[in-house]
N, C-alpha and C positions, 0 to 999 in steps of 0.2 A: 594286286591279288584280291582285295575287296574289293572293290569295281566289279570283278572276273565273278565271284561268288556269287556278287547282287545280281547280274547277267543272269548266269546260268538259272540262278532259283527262276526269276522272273518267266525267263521261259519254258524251264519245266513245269509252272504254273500255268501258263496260255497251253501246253499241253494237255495236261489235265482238265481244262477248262476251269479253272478256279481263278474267278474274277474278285474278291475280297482279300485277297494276296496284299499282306504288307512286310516287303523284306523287315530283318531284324537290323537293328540300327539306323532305321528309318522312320522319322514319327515320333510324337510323342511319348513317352512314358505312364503320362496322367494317374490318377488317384487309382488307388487299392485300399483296403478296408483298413478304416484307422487312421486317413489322412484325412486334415481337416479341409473342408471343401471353403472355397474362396467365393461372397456371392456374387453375380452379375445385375446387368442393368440391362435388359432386352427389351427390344419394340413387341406387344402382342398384336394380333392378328386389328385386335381393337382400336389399335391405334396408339392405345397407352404404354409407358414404361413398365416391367416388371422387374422385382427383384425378389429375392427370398424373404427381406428383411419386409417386404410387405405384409406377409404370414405372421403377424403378431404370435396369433393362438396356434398356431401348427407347431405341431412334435415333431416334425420330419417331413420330407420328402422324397415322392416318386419322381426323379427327373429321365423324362426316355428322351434320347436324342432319336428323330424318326423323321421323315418328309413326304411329299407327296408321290413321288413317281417309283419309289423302291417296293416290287412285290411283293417283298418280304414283310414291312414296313405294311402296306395294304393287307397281310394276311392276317397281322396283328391289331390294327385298329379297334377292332369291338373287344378287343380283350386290356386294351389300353383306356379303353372307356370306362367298362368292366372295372378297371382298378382304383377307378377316380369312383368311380359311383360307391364301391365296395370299402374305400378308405381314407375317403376324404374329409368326411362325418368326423372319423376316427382323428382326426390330426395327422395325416401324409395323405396329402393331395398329388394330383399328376402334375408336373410342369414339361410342357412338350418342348423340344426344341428344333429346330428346323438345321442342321448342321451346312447343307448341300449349298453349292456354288451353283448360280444358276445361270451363271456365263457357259456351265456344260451341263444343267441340265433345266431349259428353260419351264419344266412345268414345275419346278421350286421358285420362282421369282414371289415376290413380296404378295402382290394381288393373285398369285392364285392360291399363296398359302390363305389368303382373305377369305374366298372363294370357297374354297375347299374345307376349312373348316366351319365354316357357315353350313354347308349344305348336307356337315353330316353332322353336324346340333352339338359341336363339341362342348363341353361341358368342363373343360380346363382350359386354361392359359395355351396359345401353339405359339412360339417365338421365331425370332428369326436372329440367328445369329450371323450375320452378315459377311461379320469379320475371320469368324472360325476361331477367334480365340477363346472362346469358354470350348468349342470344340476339342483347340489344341489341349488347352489348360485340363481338363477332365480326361483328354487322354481316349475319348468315343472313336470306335473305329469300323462302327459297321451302324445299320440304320435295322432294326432297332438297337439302341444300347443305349442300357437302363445302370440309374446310379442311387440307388437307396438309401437315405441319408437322416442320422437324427440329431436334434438339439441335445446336446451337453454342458452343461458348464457355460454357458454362453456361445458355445460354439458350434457347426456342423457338421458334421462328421460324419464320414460314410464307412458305412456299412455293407452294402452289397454293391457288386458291380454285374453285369453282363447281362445274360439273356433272359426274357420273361417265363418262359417254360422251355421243356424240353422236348414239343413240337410243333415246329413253324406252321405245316402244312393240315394239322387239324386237331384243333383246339378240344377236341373232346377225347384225344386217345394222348391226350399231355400226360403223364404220370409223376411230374416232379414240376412245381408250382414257385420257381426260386424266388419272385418277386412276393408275392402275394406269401408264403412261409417266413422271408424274411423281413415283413414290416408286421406277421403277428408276431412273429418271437420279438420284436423290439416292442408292440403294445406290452405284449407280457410280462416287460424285464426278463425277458431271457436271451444269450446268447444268439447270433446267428449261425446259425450250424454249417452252412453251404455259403461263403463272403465270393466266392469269384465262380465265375462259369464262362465258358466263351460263347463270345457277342455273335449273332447268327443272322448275317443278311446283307445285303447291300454294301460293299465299301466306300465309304466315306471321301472321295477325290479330294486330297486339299491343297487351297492354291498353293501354288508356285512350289508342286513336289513334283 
């Protein structure tokens, strides 16, 4: 009978045309606001290892999981740049992450993420998660998906998950700013008002599902 369910959604989804379709029971779980975030150890586009615990003096973190060939993903770019330029000063930098298998989709491979963030002067860290497990582990399931995260106690903690605004397709009729409201209410010491929104774009393929 669940087999039969997971069936039917799937293709009342290809009916619809809804390609970011991840049945329920399928997939990660990953972080929501309040669980503490575990750090990694990723290749940057540079060559070198990153991790969180690099960030001595950082308050927090903007992590988007994003890649090269997702439209949605390319619709958001300068507003992701926008956010590194906007609050990285501040103590929450951007850390990008590259989540995409590039066995399906070859213009995610290692050297064009090189490529690509070269030639459009990025100004943060783009990693490449290879394996998909910080993918899995974080629980990202569309490209962009953004995870906002502060130092407490010794620890990381996140605080907001999902989408950067509230419109993909143009950035100047956005009227709800979820990323960028909740890393000033955490400058502020105050609460984050809005912790979860859904993640809007590209779905995420991950191996062997």
């Amino acid at each position: 009978m669940k087999h039969y369910l997971i069936f039917a959604a799937l293709v009342l989804a290809g009916t619809l045309g809804i390609t970011s379709f991840t049945p329920i029971g399928i997939g990660p779980s990953g972080y929501k606001a309040g669980d503490v975030a575990q750090d990694f150890h990723l290749k940057n586009v540079d060559g070198k290892m990153v991790s969180l615990a690099n960030y001595k003096d950082a308050k927090g973190f903007i992590v988007v999981f994003t890649c090269n060939h997702c439209p949605v993903a390319k619709l958001y770019e300068s507003r992701v740049q926008a956010l590194d330029q906007q609050f990285a000063a501040k103590g929450y930098p951007v850390i990008a992450i590259n989540p995409t298998d590039p066995a399906v989709y070859p213009d995610d491979t290692y050297e064009k993420m090189v490529s690509y963030a070269k030639a459009r002067n990025y100004s943060f860290p783009y990693l490449d998660d290879a394996s998909q497990k910080i993918t899995r582990e974080y629980g990202a399931t569309n490209t962009p998906h953004v995870f906002v995260l502060n130092k407490q106690d010794g620890k990381v903690i996140v605080r907001y998950t999902g989408a950067i605004d509230d419109n993909a397709d143009d950035a100047t009729q956005a009227t709800k700013h979820y990323v960028a409201d909740a890393v000033n209410a955490l400058i502020a010491g105050q609460p984050v008002a809005i912790a979860k929104t859904k993640a809007i774009g590209c779905g995420i393929k991950m191996k062997n599902s």
